[in-house]
C-alpha positions in Angstrom: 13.8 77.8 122.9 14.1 81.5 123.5 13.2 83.9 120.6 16.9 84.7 120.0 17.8 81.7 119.2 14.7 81.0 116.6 15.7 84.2 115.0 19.6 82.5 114.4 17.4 79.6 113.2 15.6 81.2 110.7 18.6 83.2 109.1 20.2 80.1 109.1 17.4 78.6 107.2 17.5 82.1 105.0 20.9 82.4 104.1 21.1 78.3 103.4 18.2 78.8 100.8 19.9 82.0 99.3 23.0 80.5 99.0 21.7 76.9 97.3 19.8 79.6 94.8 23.3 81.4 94.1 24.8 77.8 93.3 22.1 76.8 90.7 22.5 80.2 88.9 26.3 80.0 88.9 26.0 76.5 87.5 24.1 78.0 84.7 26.9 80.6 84.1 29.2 78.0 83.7 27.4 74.8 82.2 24.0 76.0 81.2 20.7 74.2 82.1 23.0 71.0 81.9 24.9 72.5 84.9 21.9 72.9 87.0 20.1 70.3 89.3 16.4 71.9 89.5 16.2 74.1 86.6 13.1 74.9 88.0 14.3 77.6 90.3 16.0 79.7 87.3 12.3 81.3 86.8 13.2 80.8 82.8 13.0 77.9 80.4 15.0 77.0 77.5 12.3 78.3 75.2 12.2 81.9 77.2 16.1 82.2 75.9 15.3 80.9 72.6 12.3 83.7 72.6 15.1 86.5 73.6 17.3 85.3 71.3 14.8 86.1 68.3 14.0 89.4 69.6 17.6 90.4 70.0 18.5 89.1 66.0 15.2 90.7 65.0 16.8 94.4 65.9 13.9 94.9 68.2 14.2 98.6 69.5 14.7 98.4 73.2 15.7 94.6 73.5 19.8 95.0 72.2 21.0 93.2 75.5 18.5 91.1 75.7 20.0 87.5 74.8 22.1 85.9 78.0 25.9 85.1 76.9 26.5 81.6 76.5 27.7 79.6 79.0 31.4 79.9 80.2 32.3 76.0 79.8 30.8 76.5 75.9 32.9 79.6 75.6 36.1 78.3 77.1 35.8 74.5 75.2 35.5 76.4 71.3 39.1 77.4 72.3 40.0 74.1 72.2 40.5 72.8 67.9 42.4 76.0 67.6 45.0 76.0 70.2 45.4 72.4 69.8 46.1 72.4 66.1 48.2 76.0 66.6 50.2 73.6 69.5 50.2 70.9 67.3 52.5 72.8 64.7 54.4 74.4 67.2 55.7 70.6 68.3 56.3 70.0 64.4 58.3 73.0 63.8 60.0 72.0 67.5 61.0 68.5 66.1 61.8 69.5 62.8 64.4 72.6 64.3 65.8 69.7 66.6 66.6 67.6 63.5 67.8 70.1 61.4 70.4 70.9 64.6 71.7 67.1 64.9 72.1 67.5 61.1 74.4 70.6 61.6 76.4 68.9 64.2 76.7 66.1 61.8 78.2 67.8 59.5 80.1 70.0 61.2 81.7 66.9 62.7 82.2 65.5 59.2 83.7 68.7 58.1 85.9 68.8 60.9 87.6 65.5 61.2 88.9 64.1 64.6 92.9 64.2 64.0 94.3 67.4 66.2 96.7 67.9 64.1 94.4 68.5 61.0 91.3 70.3 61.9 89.6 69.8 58.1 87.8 72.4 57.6 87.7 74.1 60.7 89.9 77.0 61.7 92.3 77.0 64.7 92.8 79.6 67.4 94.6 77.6 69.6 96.9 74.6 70.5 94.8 71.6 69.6 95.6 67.8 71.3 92.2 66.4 71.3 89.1 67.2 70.2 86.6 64.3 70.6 84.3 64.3 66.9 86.4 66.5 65.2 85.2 69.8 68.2 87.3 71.4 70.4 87.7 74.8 72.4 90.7 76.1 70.3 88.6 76.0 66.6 87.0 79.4 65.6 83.1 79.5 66.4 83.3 76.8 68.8 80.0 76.8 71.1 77.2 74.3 72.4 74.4 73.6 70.2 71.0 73.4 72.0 67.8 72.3 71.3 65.2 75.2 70.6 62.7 75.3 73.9 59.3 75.7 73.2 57.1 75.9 76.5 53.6 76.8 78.0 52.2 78.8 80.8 49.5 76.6 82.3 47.3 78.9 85.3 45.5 77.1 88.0 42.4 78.3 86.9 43.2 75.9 83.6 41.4 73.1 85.6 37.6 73.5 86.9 38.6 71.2 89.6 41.1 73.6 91.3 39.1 75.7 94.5 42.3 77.7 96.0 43.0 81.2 96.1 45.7 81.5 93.3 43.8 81.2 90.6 46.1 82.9 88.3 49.4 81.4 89.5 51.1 79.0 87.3 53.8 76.7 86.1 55.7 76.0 83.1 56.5 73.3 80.7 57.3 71.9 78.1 55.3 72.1 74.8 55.0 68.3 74.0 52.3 66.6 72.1 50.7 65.2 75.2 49.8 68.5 76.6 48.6 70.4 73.2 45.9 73.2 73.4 46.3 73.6 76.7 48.0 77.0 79.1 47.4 80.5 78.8 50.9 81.8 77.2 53.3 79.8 74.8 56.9 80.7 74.8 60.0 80.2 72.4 63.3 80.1 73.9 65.6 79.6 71.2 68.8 77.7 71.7 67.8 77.5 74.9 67.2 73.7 75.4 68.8 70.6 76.0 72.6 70.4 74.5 72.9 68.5 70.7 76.5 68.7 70.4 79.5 71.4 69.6 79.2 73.8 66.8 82.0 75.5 65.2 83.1 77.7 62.2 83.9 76.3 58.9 85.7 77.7 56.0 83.4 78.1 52.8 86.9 77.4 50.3 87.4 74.6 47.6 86.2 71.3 49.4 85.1 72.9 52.3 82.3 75.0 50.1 79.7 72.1 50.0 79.3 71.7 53.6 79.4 74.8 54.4 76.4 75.3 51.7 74.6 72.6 53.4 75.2 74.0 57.4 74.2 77.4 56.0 71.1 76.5 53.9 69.7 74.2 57.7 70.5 77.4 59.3 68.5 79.8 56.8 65.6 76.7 57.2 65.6 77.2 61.2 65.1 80.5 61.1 62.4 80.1 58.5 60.3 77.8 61.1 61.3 79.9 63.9 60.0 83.5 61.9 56.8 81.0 61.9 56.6 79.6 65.3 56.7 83.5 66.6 54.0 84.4 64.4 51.8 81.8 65.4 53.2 82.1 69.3 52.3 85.8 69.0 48.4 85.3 67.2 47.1 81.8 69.9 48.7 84.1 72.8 45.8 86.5 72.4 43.2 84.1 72.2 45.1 82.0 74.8 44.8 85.1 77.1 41.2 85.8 76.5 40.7 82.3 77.1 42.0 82.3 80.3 39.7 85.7 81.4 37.0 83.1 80.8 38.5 80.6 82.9 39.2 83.2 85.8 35.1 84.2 85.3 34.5 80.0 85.7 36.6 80.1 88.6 34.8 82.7 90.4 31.4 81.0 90.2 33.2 77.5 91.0 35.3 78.7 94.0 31.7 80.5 95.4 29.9 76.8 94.8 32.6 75.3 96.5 32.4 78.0 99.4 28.7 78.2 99.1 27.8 74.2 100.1 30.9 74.0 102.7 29.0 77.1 104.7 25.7 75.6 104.2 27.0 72.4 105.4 28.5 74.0 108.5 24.7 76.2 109.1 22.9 72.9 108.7 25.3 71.2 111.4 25.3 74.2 113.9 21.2 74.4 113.6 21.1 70.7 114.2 23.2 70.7 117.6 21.1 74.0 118.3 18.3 71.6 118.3 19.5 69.3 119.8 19.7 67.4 123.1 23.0 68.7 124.0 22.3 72.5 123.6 18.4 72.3 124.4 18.8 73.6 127.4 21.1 76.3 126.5 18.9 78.0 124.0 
């Protein structure tokens, strides 16, 4: 074997070793000593941290940045009770807006009627021959009612288990109960969901007055869960958002394991046909 090709050998060998290294202190980044296989080649112990962490409380002159952060999985998982429970009462407030909507329609349809040539309570601004529960183009203030969308921004980098290059795109769904806590950006689309029915004006006069009372008091109720859904949207967006810079950081050391062992994998198979019978008498 000519020197050459022992020199490729050994940087093989070298950059293998260096790179197995790399992968045990990135699993520490992200998991700790529970992350690592052979803790043994950190060079520190539990009880070194523990030491650190003493001298840095203890104000020690000289030792401020001592203590090592802790580790990204830790970080990212005491994000999780309050997004969920801030989630959580975003799909109450969701349900409750949808109810208080059908019960609109309700009434509205009530307070309406379903004979053209009486439209109740409504006003008319047109020719009227039908109008299927009591709603029709020609009364004043006639528009679709939707549901109130409440959604999340879910980045790749969301899952540990995801090694491709986007790490920061993304898709959108849905806030639903089954998918709480979760995504790096909630958003609140109001009226801007799924159709409930036909709203329209109704006249606030003699019998008219009590549902109009009643359409007008849900109303004033929505927008006192919406003024509370933005609130909390706006607050667990920043900690959603610095949640996700700690994902991104966990990323980075899992998509360099990931590239890490598929190299060494490929060095350990190209130094093995190197020495090898079908290349020995090549190098």
């Amino acid at each position: 074997m000519k020197e050459e090709t022992k020199q490729i050998l050994k940087e093989y060998d070298d950059k293998i070793k260096k790179q197995k290294l790399a992968i045990e202190f990135s699993k520490f980044a992200v998991d700790g000593f529970d992350g690592v296989d052979d803790p043994s080649v950190l060079g520190f112990s539990q009880k070194e941290l523990d030491d650190l962490k003493k001298v840095s409380e203890a104000g020690v002159e000289g030792h401020e940045s001592s203590e090592i952060p802790r580790p990204l999985q830790h970080q990212i998982d005491d994000y999780g009770p309050m997004t969920t429970n801030v989630d959580n009462r975003l799909v109450e407030i969701s349900s409750s807006i949808t109810t208080l909507k059908t019960d609109i329609h309700s009434l509205i349809v009530q307070a309406i009627g379903n004979t053209p040539e009486d439209p109740g309570c409504g006003s008319t601004t047109g020719l009227c021959t039908a109008y299927p529960g009591g709603i029709s183009s020609c009364l004043a203030g006639y528009e679709e009612l939707n549901d109130d969308l409440f959604r999340v921004r879910i980045q790749n980098m969301s899952s540990r288990s995801y090694f491709g290059i986007e790490p920061a795109e993304h898709t959108t769904s849905t806030l639903t109960s089954s998918n709480v806590g979760i995504g790096s950006f909630n958003i609140l689309n109001k009226d801007g969901g799924s159709g409930i029915g036909f709203t329209a004006t109704i006249s606030s006069l003699g019998s008219c007055a009590t549902y109009h009372n009643q359409v007008t008091a849900k109303y004033a109720e929505i927008d006192t869960l919406r003024s509370e859904a933005d609130e909390l949207i706006s607050a667990i967006n920043v900690a959603k958002r610095e949640r996700s810079m700690l994902q991104m950081q966990r990323w980075g050391n899992l998509w360099q394991n990931n590239e890490f062992t598929n190299n060494n994998a490929q060095l350990e198979e190209a130094s093995d046909k190197i020495q090898g019978d079908t290349l020995s008498s090549h190098v």
